[in-house]
Backbone as CSV, one residue per row, in Angstrom:
resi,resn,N_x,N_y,N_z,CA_x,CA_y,CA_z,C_x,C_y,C_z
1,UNK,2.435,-10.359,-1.475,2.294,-10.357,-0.047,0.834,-10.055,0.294
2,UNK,-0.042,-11.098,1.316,-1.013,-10.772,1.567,-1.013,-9.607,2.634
3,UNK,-1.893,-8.781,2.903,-2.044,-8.023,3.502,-3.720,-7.671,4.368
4,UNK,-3.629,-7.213,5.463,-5.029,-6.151,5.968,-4.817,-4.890,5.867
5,UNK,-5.905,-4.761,5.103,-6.054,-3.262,4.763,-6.200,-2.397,6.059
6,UNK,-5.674,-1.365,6.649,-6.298,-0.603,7.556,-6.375,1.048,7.743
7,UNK,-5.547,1.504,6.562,-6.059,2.560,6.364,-5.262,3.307,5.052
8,UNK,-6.054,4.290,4.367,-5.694,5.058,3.303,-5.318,6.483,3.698
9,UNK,-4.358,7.170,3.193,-4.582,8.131,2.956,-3.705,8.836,1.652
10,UNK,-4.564,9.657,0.855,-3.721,10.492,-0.246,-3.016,11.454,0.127
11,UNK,-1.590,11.455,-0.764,-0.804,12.237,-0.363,-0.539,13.242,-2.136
12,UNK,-0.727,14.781,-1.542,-0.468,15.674,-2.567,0.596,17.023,-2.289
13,UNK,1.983,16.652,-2.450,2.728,18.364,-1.948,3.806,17.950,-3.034
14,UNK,4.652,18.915,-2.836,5.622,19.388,-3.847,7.080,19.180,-2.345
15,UNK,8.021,18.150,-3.161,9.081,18.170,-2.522,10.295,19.462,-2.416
16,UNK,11.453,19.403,-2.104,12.668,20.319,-1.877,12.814,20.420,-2.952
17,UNK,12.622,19.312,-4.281,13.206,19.687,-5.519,12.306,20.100,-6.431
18,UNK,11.300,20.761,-5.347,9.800,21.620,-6.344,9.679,20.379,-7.785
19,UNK,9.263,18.809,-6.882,8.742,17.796,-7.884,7.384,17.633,-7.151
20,UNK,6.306,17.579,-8.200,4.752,17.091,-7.310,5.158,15.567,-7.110
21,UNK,4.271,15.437,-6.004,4.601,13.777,-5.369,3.114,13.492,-5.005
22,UNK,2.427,12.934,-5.614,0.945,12.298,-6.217,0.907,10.818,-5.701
23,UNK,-0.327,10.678,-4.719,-0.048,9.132,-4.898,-0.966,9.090,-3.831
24,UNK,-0.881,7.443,-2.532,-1.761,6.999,-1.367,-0.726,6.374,-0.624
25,UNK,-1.019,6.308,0.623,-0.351,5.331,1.485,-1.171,4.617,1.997
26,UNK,-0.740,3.427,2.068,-1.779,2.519,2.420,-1.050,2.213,3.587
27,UNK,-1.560,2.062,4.675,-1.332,1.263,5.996,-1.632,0.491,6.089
28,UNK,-0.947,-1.524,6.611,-1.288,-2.541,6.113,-0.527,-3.254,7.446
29,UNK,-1.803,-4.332,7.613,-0.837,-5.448,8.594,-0.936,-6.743,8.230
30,UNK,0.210,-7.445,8.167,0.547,-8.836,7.612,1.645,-9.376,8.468
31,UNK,1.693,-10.994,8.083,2.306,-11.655,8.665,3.466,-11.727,8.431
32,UNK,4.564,-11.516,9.776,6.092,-11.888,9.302,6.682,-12.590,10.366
33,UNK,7.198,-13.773,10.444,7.721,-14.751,10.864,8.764,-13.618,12.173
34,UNK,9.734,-12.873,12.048,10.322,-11.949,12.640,9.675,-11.638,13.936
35,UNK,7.990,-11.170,13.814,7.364,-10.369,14.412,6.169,-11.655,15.522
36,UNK,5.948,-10.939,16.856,5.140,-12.049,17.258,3.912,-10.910,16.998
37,UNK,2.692,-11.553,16.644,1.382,-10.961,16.369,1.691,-10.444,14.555
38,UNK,0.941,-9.388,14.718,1.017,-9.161,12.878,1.894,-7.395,12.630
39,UNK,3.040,-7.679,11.822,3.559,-6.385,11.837,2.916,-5.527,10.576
40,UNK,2.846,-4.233,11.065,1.902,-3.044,10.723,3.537,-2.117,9.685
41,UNK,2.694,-1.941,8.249,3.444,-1.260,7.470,2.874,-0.315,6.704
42,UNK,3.993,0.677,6.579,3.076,1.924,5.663,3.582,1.835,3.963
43,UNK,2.787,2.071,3.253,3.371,1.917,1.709,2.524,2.861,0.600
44,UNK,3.756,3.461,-0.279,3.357,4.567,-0.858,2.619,3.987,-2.252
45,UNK,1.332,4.226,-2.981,1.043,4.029,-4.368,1.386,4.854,-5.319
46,UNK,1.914,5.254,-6.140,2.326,6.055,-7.535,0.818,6.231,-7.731
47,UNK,0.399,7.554,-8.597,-1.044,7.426,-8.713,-1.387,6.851,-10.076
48,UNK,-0.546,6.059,-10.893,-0.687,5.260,-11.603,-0.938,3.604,-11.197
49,UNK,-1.084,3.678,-10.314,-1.247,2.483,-9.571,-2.483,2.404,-8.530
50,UNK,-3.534,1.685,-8.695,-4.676,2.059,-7.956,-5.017,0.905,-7.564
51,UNK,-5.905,0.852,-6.309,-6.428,0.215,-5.390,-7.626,-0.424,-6.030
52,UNK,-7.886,-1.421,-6.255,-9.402,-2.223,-6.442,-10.546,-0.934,-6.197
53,UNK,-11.227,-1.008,-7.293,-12.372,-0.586,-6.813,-13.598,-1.526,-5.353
54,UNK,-14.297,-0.021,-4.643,-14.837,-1.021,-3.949,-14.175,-1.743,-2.686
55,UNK,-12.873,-1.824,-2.830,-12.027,-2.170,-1.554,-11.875,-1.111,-0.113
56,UNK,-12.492,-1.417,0.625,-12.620,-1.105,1.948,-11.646,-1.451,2.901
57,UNK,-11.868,-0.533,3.830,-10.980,-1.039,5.304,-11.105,-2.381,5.902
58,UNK,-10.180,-3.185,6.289,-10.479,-4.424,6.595,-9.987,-5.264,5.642
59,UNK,-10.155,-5.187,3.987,-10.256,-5.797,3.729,-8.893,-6.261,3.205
60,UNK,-8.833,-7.844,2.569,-7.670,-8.714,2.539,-7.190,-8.052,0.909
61,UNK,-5.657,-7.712,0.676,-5.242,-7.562,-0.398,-4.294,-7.730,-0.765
62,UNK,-3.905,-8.299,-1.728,-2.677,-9.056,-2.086,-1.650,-7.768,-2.608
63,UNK,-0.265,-7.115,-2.488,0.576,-6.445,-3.129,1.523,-6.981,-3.501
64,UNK,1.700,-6.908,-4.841,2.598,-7.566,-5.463,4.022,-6.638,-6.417
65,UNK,5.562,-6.714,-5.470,6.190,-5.956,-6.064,6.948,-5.992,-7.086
66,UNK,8.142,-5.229,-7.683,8.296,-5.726,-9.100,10.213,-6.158,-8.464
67,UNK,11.002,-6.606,-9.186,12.502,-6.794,-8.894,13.281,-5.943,-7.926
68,UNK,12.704,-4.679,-7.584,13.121,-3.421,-7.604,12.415,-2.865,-6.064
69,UNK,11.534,-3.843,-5.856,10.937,-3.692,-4.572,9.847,-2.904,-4.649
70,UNK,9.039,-1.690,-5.449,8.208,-1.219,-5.792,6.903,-2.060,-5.807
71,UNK,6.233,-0.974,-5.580,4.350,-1.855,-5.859,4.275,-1.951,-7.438
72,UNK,4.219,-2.741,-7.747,3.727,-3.004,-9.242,1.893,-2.871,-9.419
73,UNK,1.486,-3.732,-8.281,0.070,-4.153,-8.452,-0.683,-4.162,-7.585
74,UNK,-1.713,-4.195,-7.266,-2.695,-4.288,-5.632,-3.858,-4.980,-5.944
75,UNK,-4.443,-6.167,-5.565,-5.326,-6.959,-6.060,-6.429,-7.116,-4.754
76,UNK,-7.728,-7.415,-4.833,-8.422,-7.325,-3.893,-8.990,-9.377,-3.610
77,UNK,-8.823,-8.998,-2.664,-8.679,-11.345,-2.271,-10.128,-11.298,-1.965
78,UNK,-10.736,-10.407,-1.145,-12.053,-10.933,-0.518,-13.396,-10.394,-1.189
């Protein structure tokens, strides 16, 4: 799924089941047939999973998930 990048942020706390929960959310707007204009989504990264180096706000990035609906990958288009 292509995407616009529009904002990051890292997330670091410890849930109810005292598990650390490590990772980014990326805030992203892309196109969906459903939506008139471009619908705006939030999505969590595992911190085994990282963002292009160098990739900025704005910019175009492809996320690609696995069977399971998860981010597998994050690729930088522009």
């Amino acid at each position: 799924m292509q995407a616009k990048l529009l904002g990051v942020m890292k997330v670091n706390f410890t849930n109810s089941q005292n598990e650390a929960v490590q990772g980014t959310n990326l805030f992203v707007a892309f196109q969906d047939e459903a939506v008139e204009g471009l619908r705006c989504e939030k999505f969590f990264l595992k911190d085994s999973i990282a963002l292009p180096k160098n990739t900025k706000i704005n910019d175009v990035i492809d996320i690609i998930f696995n069977f399971k609906g998860k981010i597998e990958k994050v690729e930088q288009l522009n």
